[in-house]
NUDO-185350 format. One record per residue (C-alpha): residue number from 1; residue in three letters; z, x, y. Coordinates in Angstrom, 1 decimal. Layout:
! NUDO-185350
<i:NUM, aa:ala, c3:Z, c1:X, c2:Y>
...
This chain:
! NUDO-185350
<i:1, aa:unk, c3:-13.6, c1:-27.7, c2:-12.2>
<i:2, aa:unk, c3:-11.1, c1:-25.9, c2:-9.9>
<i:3, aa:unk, c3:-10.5, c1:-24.9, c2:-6.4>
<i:4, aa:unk, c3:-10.0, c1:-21.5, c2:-5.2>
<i:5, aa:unk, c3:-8.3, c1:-20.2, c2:-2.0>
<i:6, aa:unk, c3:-9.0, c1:-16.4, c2:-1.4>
<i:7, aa:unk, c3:-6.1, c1:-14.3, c2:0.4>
<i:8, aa:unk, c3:-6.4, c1:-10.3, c2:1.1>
<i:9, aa:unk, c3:-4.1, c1:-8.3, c2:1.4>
<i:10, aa:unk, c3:-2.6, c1:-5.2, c2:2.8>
<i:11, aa:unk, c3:-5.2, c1:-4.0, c2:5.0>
<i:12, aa:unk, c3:-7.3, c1:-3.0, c2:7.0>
<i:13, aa:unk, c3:-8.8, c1:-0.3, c2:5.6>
<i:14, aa:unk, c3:-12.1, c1:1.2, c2:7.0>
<i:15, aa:unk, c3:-13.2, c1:1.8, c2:3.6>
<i:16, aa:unk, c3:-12.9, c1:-1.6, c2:2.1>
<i:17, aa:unk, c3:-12.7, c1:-4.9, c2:4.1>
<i:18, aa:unk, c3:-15.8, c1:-4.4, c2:5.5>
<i:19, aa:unk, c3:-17.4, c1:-4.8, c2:2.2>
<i:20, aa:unk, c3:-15.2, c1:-7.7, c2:1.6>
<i:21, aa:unk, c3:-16.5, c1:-9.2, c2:5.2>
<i:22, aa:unk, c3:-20.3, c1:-8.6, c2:3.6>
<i:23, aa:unk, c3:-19.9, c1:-10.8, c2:1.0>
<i:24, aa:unk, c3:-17.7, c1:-12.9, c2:2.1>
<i:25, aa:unk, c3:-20.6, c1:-13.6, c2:4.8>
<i:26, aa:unk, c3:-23.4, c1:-13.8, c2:2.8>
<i:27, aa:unk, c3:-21.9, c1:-16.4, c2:0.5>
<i:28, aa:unk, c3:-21.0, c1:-18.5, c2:3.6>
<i:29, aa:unk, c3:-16.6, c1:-18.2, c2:2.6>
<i:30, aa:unk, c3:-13.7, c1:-18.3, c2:4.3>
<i:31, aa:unk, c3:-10.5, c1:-16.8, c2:3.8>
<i:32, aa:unk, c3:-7.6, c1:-15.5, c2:4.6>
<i:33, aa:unk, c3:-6.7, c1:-12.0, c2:5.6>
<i:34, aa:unk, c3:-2.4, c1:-10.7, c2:5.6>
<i:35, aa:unk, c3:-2.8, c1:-7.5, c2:7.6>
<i:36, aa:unk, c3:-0.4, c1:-4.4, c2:7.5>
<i:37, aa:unk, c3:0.5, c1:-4.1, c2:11.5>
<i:38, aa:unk, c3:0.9, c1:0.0, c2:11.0>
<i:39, aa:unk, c3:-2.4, c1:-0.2, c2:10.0>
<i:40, aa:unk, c3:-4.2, c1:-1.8, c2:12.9>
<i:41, aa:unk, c3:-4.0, c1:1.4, c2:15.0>
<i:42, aa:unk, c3:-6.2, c1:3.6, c2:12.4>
<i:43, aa:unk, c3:-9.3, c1:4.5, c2:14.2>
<i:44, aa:unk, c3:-11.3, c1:1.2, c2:13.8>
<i:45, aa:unk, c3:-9.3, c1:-1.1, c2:12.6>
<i:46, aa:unk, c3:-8.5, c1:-3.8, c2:15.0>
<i:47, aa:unk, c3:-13.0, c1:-4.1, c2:15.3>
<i:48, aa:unk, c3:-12.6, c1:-4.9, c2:11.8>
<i:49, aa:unk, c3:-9.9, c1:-7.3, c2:11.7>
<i:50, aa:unk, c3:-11.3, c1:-8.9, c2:15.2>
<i:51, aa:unk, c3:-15.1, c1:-8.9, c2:12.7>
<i:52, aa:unk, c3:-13.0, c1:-10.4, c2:10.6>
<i:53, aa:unk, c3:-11.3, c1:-13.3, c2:12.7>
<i:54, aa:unk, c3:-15.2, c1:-14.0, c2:14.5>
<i:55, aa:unk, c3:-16.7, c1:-15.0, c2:11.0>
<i:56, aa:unk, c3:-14.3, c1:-17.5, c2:10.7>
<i:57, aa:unk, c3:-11.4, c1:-15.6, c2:8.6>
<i:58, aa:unk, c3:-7.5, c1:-16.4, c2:9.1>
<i:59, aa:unk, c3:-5.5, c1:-13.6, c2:10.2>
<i:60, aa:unk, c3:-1.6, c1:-13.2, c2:9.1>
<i:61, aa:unk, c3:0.7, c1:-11.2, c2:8.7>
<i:62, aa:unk, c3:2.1, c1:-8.9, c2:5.9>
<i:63, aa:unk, c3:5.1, c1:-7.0, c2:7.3>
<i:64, aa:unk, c3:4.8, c1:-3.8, c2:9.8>
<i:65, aa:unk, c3:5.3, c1:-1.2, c2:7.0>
<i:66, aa:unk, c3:5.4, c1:-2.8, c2:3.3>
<i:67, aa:unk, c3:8.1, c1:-0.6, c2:2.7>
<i:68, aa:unk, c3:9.6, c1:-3.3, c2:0.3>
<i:69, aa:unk, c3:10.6, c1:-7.2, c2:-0.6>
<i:70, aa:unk, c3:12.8, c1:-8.6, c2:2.2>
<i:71, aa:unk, c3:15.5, c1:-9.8, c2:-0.3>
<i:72, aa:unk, c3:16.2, c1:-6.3, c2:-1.5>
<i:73, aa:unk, c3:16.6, c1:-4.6, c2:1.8>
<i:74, aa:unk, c3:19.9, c1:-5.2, c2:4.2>
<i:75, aa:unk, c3:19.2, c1:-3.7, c2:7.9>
<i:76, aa:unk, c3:19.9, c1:-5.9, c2:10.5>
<i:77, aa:unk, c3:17.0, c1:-5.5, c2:12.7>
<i:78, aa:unk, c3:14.6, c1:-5.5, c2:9.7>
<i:79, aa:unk, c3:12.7, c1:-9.0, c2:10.5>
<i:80, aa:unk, c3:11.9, c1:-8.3, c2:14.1>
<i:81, aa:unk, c3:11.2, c1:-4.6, c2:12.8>
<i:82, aa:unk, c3:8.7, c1:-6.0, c2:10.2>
<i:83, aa:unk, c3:7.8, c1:-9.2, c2:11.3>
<i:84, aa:unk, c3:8.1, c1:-9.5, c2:15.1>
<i:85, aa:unk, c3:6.7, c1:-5.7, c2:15.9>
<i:86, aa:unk, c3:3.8, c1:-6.8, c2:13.6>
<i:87, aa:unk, c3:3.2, c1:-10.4, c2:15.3>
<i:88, aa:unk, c3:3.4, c1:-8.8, c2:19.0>
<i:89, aa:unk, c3:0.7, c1:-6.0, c2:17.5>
<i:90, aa:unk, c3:-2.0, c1:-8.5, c2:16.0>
<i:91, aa:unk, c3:-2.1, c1:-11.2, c2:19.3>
<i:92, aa:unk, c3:-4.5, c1:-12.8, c2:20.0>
<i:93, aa:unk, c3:-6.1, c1:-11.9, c2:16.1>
<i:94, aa:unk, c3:-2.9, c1:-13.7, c2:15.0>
<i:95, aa:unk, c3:-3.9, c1:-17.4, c2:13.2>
<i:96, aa:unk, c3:-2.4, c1:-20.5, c2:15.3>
<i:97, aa:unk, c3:0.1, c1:-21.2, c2:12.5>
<i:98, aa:unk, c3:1.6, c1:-17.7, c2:12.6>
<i:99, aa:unk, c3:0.8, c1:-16.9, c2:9.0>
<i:100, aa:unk, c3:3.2, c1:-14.7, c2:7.0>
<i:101, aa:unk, c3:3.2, c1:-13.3, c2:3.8>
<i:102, aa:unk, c3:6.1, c1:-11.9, c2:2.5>
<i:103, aa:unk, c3:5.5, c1:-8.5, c2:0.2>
<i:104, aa:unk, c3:6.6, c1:-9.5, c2:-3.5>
<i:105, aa:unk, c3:6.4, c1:-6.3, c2:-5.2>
<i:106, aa:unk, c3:4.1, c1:-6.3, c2:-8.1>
<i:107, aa:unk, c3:3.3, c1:-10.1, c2:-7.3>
<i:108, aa:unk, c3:6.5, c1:-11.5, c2:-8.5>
<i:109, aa:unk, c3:7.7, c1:-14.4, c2:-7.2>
<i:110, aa:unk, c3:11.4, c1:-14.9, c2:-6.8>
<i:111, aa:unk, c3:14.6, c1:-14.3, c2:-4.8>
<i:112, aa:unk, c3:13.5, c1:-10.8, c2:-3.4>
<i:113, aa:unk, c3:10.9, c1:-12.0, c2:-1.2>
<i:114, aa:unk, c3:13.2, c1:-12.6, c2:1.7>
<i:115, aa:unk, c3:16.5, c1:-12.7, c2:2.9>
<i:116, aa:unk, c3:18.9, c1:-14.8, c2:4.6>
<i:117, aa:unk, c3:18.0, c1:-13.3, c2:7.9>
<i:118, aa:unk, c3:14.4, c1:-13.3, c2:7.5>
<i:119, aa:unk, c3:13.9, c1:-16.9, c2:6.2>
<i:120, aa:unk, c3:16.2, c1:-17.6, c2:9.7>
<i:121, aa:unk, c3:13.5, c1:-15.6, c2:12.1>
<i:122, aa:unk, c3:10.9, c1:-17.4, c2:10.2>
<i:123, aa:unk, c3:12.3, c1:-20.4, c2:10.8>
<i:124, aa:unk, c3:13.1, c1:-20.1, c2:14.2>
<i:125, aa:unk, c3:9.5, c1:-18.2, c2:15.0>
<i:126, aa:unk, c3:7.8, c1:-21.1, c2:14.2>
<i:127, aa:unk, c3:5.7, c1:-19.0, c2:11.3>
<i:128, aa:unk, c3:4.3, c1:-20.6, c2:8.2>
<i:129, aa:unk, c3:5.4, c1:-18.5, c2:5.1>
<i:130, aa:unk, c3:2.1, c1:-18.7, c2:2.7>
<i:131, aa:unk, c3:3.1, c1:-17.6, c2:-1.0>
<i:132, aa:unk, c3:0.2, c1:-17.3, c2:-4.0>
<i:133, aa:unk, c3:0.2, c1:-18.6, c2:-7.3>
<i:134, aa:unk, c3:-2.2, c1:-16.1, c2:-8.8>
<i:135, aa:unk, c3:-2.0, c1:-12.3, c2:-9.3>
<i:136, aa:unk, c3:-4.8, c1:-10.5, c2:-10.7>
<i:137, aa:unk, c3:-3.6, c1:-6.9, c2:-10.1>
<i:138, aa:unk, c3:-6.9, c1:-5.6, c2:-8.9>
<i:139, aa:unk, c3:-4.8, c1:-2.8, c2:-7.5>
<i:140, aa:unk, c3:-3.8, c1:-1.4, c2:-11.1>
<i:141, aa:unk, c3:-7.1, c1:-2.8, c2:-12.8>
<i:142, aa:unk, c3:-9.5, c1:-2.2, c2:-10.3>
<i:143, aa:unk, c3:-12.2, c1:-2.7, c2:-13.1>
<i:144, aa:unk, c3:-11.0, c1:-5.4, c2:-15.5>
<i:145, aa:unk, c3:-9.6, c1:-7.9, c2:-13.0>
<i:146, aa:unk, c3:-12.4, c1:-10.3, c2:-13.1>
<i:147, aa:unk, c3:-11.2, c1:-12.1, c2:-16.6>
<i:148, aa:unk, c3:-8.0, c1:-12.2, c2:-15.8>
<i:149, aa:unk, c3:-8.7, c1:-13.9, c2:-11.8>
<i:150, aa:unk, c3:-10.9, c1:-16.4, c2:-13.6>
<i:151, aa:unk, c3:-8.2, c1:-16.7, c2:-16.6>
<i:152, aa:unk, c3:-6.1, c1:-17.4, c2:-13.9>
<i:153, aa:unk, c3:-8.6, c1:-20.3, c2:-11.9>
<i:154, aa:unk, c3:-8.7, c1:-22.4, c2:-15.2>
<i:155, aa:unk, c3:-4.7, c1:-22.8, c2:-15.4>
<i:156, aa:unk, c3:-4.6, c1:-25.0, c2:-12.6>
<i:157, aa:unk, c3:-6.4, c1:-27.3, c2:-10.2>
<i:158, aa:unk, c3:-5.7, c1:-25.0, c2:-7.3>
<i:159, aa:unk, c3:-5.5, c1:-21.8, c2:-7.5>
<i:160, aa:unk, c3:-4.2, c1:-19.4, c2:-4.1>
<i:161, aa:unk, c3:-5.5, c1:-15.9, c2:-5.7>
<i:162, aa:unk, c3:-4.0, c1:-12.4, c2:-3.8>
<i:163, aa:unk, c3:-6.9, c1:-10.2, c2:-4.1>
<i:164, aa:unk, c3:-6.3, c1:-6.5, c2:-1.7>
<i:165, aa:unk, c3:-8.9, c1:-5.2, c2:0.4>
<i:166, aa:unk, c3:-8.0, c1:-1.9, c2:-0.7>
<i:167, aa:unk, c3:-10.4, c1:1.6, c2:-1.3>
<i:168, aa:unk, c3:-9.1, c1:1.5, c2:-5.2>
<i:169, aa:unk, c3:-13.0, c1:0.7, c2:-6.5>
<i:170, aa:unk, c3:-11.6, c1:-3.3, c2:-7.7>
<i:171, aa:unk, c3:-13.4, c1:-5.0, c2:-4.6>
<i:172, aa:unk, c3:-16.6, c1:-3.7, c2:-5.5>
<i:173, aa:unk, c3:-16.5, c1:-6.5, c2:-8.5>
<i:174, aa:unk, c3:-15.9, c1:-9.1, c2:-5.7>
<i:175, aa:unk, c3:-19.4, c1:-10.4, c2:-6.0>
<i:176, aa:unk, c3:-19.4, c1:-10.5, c2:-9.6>
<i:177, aa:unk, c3:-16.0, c1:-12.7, c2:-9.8>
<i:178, aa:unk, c3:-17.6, c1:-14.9, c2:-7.3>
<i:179, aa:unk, c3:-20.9, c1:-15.2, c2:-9.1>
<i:180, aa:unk, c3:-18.5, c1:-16.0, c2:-12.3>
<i:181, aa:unk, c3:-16.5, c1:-18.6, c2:-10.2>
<i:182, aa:unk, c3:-19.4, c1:-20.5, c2:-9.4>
<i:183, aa:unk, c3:-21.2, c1:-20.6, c2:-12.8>
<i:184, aa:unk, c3:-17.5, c1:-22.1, c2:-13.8>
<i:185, aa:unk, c3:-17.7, c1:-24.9, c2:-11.1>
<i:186, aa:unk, c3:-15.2, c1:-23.4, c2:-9.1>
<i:187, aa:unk, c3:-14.7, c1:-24.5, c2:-5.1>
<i:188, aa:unk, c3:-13.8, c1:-22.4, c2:-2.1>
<i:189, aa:unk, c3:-12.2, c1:-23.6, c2:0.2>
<i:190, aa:unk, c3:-9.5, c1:-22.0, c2:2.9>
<i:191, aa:unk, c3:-6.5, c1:-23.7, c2:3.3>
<i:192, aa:unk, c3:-3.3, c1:-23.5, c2:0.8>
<i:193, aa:unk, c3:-2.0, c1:-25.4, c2:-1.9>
<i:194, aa:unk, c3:0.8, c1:-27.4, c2:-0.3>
<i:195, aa:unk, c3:3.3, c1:-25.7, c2:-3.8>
<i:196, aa:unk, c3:2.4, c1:-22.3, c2:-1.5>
<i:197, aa:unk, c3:3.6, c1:-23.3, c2:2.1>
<i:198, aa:unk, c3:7.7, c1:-23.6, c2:1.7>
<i:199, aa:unk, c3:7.8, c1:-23.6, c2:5.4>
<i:200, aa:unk, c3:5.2, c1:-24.5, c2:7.6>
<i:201, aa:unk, c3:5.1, c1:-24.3, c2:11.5>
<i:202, aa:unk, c3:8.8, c1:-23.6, c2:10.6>
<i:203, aa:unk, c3:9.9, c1:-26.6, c2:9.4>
<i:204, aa:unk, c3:11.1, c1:-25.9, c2:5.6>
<i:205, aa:unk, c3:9.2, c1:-28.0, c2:3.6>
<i:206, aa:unk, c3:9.7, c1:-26.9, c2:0.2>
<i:207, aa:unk, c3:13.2, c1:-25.6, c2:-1.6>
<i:208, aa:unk, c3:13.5, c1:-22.0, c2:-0.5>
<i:209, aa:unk, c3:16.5, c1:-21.3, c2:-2.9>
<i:210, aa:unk, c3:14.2, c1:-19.4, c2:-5.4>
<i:211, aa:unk, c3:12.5, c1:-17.2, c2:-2.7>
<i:212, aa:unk, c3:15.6, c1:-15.8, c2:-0.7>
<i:213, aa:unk, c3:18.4, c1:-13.9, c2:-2.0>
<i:214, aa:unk, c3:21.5, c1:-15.3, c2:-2.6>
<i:215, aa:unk, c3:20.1, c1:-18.7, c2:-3.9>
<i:216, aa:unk, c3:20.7, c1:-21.0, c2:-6.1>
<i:217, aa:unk, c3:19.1, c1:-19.4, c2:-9.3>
């Protein structure tokens, strides 16, 4: 037995979520969508995140331009550039909490995710920072990814699994990995793993040394 919380990220994209949304709907589950805020003006895309938010689907944020991890990159205006610009464009999609999602870069964990002066707007904004403790890399293995996600479910209790609704083929196994979850006795449900929220509401509640450059190592 395990529980699973289902993230997407990186779109919208016309080609993809609302396939996601399909199943997602038939199979009665909720999750949690980190949108791209350069995205949401493609022709289309804010129906489809605003589909998405009607059925019941948390709506964050994922940076304006995923252009790189926060803790590797130095310009002074980059949090309001990448965080800010991309809160102001999703409104009234945006979840209560003001989910973010910082971009790790191949699904590392560590002290690139953010910098000093990110962690500080986060902080200050009020956002809750959501990490992930599972990585399949559906993006790279758009057709094996289904072993390793459920490899991944049976190493802990509670598993917070990235999964991207992408056009790279991987999301058209979403059904299958959900059939597979359930014959495993594996439970949905939509909020996060308390070991994934280091600040919440922005109030640090875990030790953000390890996610923000310059921290204790």
């Amino acid at each position: 037995m395990f529980d699973l919380t289902l993230t997407f990220d990186n779109g919208p994209a016309m080609d993809a979520t609302p396939g996601v949304l399909d199943v997602l709907k038939r199979r009665s589950i909720r999750a949690t969508f980190f949108l791209i805020g350069e995205r949401l003006a493609a022709a289309g895309a804010r129906a489809i995140a605003q589909r998405a938010k009607d059925e019941g689907h948390r709506i964050g944020n994922h940076t304006w331009s995923h252009s790189g991890p926060f803790g590797q990159r130095k310009e002074g205006d980059l949090a309001e550039r990448e965080i800010g610009r991309t809160q102001q464009a999703l409104g009234d999609l945006a979840d209560e909490h003001r989910l973010f999602r910082p971009q790790g870069g191949g699904g590392r964990l560590g002290q690139h995710l953010l910098n000093a002066g990110t962690a500080d707007f986060l902080i200050r904004g009020k956002f809750t920072c959501v990490l992930w403790n599972a990585i399949p890399r559906d993006w790279s293995d758009p057709d094996g990814w289904v072993e390793r996600a459920l490899g991944q479910c049976r190493t802990q209790k509670w598993t917070l699994m990235v999964l991207h609704d992408l056009p790279t083929g991987a999301m058209r196994h979403l059904d299958r990995f959900l059939d597979k979850v359930g014959e495993t006795g594996g439970r949905l449900r939509q909020d996060f793993p308390p070991d994934c929220v280091p600040i919440a509401d922005g109030i640090v509640v875990r030790p953000m040394d390890e996610y923000v450059a310059g921290g204790s190592d």
